[in-house]
VEXDO-331833 format. One record per residue (C-alpha): residue number from 1; residue in three letters; chain; x, y, z negated. Coordinates in steps of 0.2 Angstrom, whole numbers, plus 5000, padded with zeros to 4 digits. Layout:
# residues N
NUM / ALA / A / X / Y / Z
...
***
This chain:
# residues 201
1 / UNK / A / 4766 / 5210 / 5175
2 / UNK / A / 4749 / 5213 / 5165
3 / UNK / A / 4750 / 5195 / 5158
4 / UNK / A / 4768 / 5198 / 5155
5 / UNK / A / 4763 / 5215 / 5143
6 / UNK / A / 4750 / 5207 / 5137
7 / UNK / A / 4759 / 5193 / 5129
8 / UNK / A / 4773 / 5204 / 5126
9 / UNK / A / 4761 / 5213 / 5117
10 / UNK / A / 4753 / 5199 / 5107
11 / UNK / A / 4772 / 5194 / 5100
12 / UNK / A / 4776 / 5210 / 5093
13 / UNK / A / 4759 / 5210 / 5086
14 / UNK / A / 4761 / 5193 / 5077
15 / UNK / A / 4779 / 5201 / 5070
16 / UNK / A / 4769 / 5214 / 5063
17 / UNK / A / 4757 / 5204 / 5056
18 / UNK / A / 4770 / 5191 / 5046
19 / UNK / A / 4779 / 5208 / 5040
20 / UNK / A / 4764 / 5215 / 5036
21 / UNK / A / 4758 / 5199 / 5024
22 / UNK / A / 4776 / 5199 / 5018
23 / UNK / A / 4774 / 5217 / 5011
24 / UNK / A / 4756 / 5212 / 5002
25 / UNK / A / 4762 / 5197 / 4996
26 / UNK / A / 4776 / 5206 / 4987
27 / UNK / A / 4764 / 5219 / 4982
28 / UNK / A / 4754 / 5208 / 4974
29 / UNK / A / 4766 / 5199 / 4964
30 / UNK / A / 4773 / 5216 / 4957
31 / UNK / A / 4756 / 5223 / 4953
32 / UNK / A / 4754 / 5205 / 4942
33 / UNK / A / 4768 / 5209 / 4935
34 / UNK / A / 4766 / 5227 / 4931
35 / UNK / A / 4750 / 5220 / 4923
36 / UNK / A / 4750 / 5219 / 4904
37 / UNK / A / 4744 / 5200 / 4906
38 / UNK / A / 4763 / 5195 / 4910
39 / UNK / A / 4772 / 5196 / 4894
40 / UNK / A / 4787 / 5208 / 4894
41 / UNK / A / 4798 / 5196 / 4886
42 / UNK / A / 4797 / 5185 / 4904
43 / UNK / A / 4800 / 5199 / 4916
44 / UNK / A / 4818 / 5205 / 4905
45 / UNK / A / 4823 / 5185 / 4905
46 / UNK / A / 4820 / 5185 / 4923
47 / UNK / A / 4826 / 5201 / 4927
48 / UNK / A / 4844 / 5194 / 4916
49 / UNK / A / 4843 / 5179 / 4926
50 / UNK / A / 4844 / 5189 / 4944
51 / UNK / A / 4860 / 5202 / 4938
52 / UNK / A / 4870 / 5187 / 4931
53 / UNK / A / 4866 / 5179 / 4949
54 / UNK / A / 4872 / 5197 / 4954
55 / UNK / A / 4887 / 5200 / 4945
56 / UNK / A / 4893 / 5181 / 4952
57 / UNK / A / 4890 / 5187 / 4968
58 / UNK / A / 4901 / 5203 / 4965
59 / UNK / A / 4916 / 5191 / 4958
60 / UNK / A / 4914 / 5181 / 4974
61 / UNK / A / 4916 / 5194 / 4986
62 / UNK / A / 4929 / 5205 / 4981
63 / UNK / A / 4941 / 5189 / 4976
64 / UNK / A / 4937 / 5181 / 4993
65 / UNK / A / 4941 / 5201 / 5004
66 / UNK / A / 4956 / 5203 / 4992
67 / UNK / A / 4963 / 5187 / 4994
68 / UNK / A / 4959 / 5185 / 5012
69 / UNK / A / 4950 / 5170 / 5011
70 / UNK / A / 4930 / 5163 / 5013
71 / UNK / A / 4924 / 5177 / 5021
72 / UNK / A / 4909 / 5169 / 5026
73 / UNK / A / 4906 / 5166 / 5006
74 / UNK / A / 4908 / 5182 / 5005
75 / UNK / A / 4897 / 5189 / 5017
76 / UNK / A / 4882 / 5175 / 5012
77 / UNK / A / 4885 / 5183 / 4996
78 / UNK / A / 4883 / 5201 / 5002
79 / UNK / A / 4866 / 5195 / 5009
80 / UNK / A / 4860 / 5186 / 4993
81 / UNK / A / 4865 / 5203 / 4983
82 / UNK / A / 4854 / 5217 / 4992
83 / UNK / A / 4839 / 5204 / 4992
84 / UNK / A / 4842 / 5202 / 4973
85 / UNK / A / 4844 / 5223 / 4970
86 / UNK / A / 4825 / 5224 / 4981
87 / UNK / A / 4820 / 5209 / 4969
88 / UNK / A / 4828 / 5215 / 4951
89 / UNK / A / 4824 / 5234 / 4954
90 / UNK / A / 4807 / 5230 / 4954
91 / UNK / A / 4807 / 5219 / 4935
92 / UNK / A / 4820 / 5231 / 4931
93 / UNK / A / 4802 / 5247 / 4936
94 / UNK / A / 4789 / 5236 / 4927
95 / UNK / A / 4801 / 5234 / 4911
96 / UNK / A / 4803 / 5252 / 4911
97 / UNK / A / 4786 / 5256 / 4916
98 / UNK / A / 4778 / 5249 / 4903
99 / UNK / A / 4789 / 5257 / 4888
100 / UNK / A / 4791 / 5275 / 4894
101 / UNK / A / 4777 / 5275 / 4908
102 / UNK / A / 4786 / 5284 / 4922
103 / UNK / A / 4803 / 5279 / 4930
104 / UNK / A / 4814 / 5290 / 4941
105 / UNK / A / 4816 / 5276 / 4957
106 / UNK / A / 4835 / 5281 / 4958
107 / UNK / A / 4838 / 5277 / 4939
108 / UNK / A / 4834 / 5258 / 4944
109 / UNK / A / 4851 / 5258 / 4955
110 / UNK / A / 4862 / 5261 / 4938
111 / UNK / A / 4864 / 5241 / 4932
112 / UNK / A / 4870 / 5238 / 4949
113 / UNK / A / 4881 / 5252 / 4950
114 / UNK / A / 4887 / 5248 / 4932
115 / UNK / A / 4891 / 5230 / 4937
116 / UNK / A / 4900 / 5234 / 4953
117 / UNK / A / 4912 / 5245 / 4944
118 / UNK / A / 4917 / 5233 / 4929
119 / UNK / A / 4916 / 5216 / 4941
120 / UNK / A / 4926 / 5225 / 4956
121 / UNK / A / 4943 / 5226 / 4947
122 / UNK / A / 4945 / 5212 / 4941
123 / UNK / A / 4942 / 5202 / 4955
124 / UNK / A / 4952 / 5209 / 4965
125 / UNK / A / 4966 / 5202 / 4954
126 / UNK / A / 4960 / 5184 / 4954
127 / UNK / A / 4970 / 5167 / 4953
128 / UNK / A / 4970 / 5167 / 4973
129 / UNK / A / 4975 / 5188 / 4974
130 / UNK / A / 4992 / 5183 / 4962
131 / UNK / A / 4994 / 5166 / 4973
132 / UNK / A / 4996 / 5179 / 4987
133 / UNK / A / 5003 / 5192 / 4980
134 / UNK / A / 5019 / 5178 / 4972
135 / UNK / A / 5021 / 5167 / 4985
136 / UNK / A / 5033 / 5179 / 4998
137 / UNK / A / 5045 / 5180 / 4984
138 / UNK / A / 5045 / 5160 / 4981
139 / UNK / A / 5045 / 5154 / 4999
140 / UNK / A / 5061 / 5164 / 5000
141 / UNK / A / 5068 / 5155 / 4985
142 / UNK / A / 5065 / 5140 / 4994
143 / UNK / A / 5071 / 5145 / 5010
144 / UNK / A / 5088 / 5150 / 5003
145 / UNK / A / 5089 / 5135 / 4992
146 / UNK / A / 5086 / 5122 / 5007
147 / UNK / A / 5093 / 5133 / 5021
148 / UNK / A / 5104 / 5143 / 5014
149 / UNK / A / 5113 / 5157 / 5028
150 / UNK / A / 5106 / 5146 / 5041
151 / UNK / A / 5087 / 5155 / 5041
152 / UNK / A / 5091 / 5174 / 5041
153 / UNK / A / 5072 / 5179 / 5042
154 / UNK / A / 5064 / 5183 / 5025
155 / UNK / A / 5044 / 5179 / 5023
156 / UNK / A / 5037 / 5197 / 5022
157 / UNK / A / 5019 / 5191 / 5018
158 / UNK / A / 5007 / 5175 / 5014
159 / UNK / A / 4992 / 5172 / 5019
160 / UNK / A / 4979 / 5159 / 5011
161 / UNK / A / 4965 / 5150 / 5024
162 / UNK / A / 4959 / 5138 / 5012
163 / UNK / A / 4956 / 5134 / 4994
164 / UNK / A / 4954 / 5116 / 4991
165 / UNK / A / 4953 / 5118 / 4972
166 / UNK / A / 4943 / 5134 / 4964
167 / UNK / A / 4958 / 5145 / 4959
168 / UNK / A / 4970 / 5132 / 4957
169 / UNK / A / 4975 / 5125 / 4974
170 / UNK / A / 4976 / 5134 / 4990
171 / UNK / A / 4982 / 5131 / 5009
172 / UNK / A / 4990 / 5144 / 5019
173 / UNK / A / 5005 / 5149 / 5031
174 / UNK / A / 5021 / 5160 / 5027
175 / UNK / A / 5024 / 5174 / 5041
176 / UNK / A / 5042 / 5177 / 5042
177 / UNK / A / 5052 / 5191 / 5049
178 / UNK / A / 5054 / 5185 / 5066
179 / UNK / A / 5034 / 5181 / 5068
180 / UNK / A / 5036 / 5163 / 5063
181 / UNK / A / 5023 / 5154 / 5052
182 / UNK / A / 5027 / 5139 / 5040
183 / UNK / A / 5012 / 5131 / 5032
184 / UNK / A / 5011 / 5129 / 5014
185 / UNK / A / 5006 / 5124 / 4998
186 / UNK / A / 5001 / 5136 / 4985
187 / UNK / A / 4996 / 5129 / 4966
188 / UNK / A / 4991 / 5142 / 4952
189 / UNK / A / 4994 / 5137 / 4933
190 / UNK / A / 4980 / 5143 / 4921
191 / UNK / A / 4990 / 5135 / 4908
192 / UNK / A / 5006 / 5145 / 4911
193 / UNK / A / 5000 / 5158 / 4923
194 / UNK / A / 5012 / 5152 / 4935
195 / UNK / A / 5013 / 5149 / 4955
196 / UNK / A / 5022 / 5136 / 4963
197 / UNK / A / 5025 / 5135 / 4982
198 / UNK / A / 5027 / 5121 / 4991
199 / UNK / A / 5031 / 5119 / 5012
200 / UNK / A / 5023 / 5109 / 5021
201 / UNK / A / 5032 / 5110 / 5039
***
């Protein structure tokens, strides 16, 4: 049992110690940069470079939660975001640092914020959102075209599970009235703004 603690005891001490260096080696690189020997110009391109990545990432996962599709996307890009706020935050302190000297931490939040709120909204109404959002209405044109009176349960919503082309051509199924699912075909038009429906059963 001794042996048992004691390697026990070991591990948790090697985590530490790879936690530990991770936390100098950062500290390091942000005293480097807070250092006048860095030129400023560098540390705002950089800094640029990380909230474009962030603002990308914001696009990627509001469309893909509003649209109901890629959710692993969404959450990989979730992850790359909060390492990119601990990463930008810090140029972000060292920019403002060196023009006004002291930085209320909190204030650092603000791009981010900022970004959230203007990226949000209109994501949510991307290409894949109108797909979802038109297609009920066109599968029922379809279904009364083909079938007329002999298919009496209306689709009520659509749901996309692939996107084969960025924000042009999408996979999904139908859910009709009476629990049914047909599997279609969804195309959105940039040049007209249009979607067309296509079933695939």
């Amino acid at each position: 049992m001794e042996e048992d603690k004691n390697i026990e005891g070991s591990e948790k001490s090697k985590g530490n110690d790879v936690v530990n260096k991770g936390k100098e080696a950062f500290a390091k690189v942000t005293e480097k940069l807070a250092s006048d020997k860095v030129p400023l110009w560098k540390i705002v391109v950089e800094f640029l470079g990380l909230v474009l990545i962030f603002g990308y990432n914001i696009y990627v996962i509001f469309n893909n939660f509003s649209a109901g599709v890629g959710y692993i996307w969404a959450i990989l890009a979730i992850i790359i975001d909060l390492g990119i706020i601990g990463s930008a935050k810090e140029l972000l302190g060292v920019i403002l640092e060196r023009k006004f000297k002291k930085v209320n931490k909190y204030l650092l939040y603000i791009p981010f914020i900022v970004l959230i709120l203007i990226i949000a909204p209109v994501s949510c109404d991307s290409p894949a959102k109108k797909v979802a959002r038109t297609a009920p209405d066109l599968v029922n044109t379809i279904l009364e075209n083909n079938f007329g009176g002999y298919i009496y349960a209306k689709c009520t919503k659509v749901k996309i599970t692939d996107c084969v082309i960025k924000d042009t051509l999408y996979y999904g199924y139908a859910i009709l009235e009476n629990g049914n699912k047909l599997s279609i075909g969804m195309t959105y038009s940039k040049a007209n703004n249009q979607v067309y429906v296509e079933l695939l059963d």
